[in-house]
N, C-alpha and C positions, 0 to 999 in steps of 0.2 A: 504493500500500500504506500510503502514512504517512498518506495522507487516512481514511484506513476506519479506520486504530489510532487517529485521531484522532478518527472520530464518533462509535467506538464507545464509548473513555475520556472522551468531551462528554457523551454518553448513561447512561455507569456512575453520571458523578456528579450530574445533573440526578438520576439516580431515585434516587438516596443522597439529594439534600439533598430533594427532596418528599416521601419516604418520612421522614427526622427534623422534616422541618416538620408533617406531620400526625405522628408521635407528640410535639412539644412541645404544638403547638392541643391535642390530647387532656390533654393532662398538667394544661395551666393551665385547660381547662372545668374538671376534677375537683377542683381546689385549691378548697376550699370558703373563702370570706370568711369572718371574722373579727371578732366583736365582746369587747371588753374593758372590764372593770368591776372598778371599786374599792369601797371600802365604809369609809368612816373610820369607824374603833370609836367611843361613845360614853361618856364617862364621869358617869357617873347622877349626879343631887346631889336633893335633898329639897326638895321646894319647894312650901308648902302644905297639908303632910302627904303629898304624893306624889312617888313615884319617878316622876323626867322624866331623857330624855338624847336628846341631837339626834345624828344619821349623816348624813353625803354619802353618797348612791351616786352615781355618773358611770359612763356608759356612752360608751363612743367606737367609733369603727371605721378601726383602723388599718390594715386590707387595702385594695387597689385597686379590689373588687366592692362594691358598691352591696348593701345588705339592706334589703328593706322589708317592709312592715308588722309593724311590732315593739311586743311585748308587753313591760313590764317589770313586774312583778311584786314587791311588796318586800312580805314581811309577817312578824309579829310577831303569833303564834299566843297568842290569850285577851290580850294589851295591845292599848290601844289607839295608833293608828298616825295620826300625819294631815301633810298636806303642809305643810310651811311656806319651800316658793320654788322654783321653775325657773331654773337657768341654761342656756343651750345657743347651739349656734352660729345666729348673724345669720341670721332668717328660718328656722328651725324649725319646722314644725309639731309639733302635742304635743297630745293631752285628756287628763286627768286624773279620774281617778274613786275617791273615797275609802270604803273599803267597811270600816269599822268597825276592823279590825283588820288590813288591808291595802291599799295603794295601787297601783292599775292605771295604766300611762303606756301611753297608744298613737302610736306616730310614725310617719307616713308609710314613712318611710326610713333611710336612714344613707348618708351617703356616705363618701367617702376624708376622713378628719380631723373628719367632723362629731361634736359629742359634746351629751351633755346631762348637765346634774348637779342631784339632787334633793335637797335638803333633806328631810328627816323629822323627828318630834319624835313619840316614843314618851311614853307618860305611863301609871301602874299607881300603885296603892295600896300596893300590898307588892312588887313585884319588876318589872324590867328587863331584859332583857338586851345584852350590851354591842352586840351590832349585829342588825338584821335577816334575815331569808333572803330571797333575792331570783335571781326565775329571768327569764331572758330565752329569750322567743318568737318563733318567723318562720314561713313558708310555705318561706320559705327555706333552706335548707341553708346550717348556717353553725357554726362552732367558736365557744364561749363559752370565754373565758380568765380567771379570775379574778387579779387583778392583786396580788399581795404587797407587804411594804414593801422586800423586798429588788427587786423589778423597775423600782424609781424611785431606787434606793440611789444614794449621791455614788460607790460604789465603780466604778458601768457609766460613770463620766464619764470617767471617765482611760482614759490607754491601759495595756496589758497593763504595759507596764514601770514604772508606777505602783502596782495593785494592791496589791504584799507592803508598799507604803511607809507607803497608805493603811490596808490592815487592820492594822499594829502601830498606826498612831495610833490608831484607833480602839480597838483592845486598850488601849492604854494609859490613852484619855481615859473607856473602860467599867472601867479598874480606879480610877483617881481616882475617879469619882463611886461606886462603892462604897465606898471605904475613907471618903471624907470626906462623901459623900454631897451635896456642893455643887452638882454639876453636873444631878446627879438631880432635886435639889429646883426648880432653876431650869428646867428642862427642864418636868417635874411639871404647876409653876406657871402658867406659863401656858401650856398645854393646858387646863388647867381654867380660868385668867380667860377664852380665848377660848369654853370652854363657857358659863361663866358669863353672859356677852354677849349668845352665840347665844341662851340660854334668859330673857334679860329681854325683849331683842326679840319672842322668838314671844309673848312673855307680853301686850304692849302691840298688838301685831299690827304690824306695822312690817318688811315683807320686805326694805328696802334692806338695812337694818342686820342684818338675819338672812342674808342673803347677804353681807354682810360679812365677818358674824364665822364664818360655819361654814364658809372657803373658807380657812384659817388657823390659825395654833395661835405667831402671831407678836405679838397683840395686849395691852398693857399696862393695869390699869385706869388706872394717874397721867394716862394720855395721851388717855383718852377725854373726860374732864371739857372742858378746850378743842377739842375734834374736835366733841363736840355743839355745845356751845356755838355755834361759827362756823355750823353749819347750824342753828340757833335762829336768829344774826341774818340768816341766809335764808331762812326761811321765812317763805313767805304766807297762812299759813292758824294760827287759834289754835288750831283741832285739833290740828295737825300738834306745837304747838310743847308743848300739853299732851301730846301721846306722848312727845317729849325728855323735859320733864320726872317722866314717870312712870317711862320708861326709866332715868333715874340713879336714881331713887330705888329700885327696885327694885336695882339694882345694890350702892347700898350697903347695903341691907338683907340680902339673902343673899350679898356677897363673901365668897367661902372666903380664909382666908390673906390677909388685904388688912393690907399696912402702914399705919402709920400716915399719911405721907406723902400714897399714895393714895388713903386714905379720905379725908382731909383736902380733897383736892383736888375728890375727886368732891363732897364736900358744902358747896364752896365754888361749885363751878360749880351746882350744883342753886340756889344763891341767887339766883348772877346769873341764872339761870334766869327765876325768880320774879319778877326786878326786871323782866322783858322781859312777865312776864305781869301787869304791875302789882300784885302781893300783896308790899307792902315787908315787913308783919307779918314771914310767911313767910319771905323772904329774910332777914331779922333773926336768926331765929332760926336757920335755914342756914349760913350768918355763924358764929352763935356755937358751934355745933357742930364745926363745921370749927375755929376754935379751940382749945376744949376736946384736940380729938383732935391734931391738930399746929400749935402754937400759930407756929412756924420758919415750916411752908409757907404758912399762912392768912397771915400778914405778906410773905410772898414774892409770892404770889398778888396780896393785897391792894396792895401800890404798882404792877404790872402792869394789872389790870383796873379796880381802885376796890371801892367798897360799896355805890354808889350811880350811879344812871342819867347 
């Protein structure tokens, strides 16, 4: 008798657990994958006579299912729209196709963690807007997430019992930079020098340096002057080292808000620039600009580098 109560309670649960194994199988077919995309806003500046502003979209796939063939879509209705860089995960495929006022990304796939991030640079005569619309396509059944600043917030890094500690700092460190407006400014600041960057580079055609700077909003002008500079004296090519130099000069010519300090520096490195491209004249007068403008850093500068090859 205990043998029969025993095959029949062996048997209840054998068809209990296949019966919950095929409804889990069923649950997770139906769990549609998942593709996630951000869109860094862009803040427009004049350049030329024309409204220009550069945006990241990055598309990832955070889910465990694989999406392929994917359409990405970015457009900017009546402006125009054009690529200026791919980043994406090691061994990617990608074509690109720029169609006047929108940019088409076709990608094989996505897998678990793979992502891609597009560079754009929008450019109109009279108006901008701060970021593109951008749709994503598949054959695939898949959930589009668009990604907010609160879904990357410092606030999801702490645990729960962190939270209330964090949002008073942060209440606190958003009513300082109101009342005094310090923290705002400096914040501001550079977000725009890293636009500033991103939009000299696409101007000289130079994708390192445009993927550089449009992947950040961390970058200083005082610091960029010696960062070129070192890839000046690596470079092999006088093309290459004439885009450096075009690159800073374009830079101090429309820096928003550039102190004195910085300017200085950038138009002392534009000299030593010059000295690398043999035109002393030029560097001379580089040199005395950077002077004029902060006579402190140009002397500071000047017993570090020299004025002369």
């Amino acid at each position: 008798m205990e043998n029969i109560e025993m095959i029949i309670a062996t048997a209840i649960v054998t068809l209990v657990v296949t019966v919950l194994a095929g409804i889990t199988v069923e649950y997770f077919k139906k769990i549609k994958p998942k593709l996630s995309y951000s869109i860094k806003e862009s803040i427009p500046i004049t350049l030329n006579d024309n409204k220009i502003g550069a945006n990241v979209i990055e598309v990832h796939n955070p889910s465990s299912k694989t999406v392929k063939n994917i359409t990405i879509r970015i457009k900017s209705l009546g402006v125009d729209i054009k690529n200026s860089g791919v980043n994406s995960t090691t061994g990617l495929d990608y074509d690109i196709d720029e169609l006047g006022d929108s940019i088409e990304v076709k990608i094989p796939f996505l897998k678990f963690k793979d992502y891609v991030s597009i560079t754009t640079i929008m450019e109109d005569r009279f108006h901008i807007p701060n970021k593109p619309e951008v749709t994503i396509r598949s054959p695939d059944q898949f959930k589009s997430i668009l990604e907010s600043k609160e879904d990357t917030s410092i606030v999801k890094r702490f645990d729960s019992a962190m939270v209330p500690a964090t949002v008073a700092a942060m209440v606190v460190g958003l009513s300082l930079s109101i009342s005094s407006n310090g923290i705002y400014t400096l914040m501001s600041a550079r977000i725009d020098q890293s636009t500033q960057l991103t939009l000299a580079a696409t101007k000289v055609d130079f994708p390192q340096l445009v993927s550089r700077y449009s992947t950040g909003n961390d970058f200083t002008y005082y610091t960029q002057g010696p960062y070129i500079y070192s890839l000046v004296m690596n470079s092999h090519t006088q093309e290459e080292v004439q885009k450096y130099y075009d690159f800073l000069g374009l830079v101090v010519q429309h820096a928003s808000r550039i102190n004195s300090s910085s300017k200085a520096a950038l138009e002392f490195f534009i000299g030593r620039v010059s000295l690398v491209m043999g035109n002393e004249s030029n560097a001379k007068s580089w040199f005395s600009a950077s002077m004029n403008t902060d006579e402190a850093e140009y002397l500071y500068l000047k017993d570090i580098y020299g004025t002369t090859d």
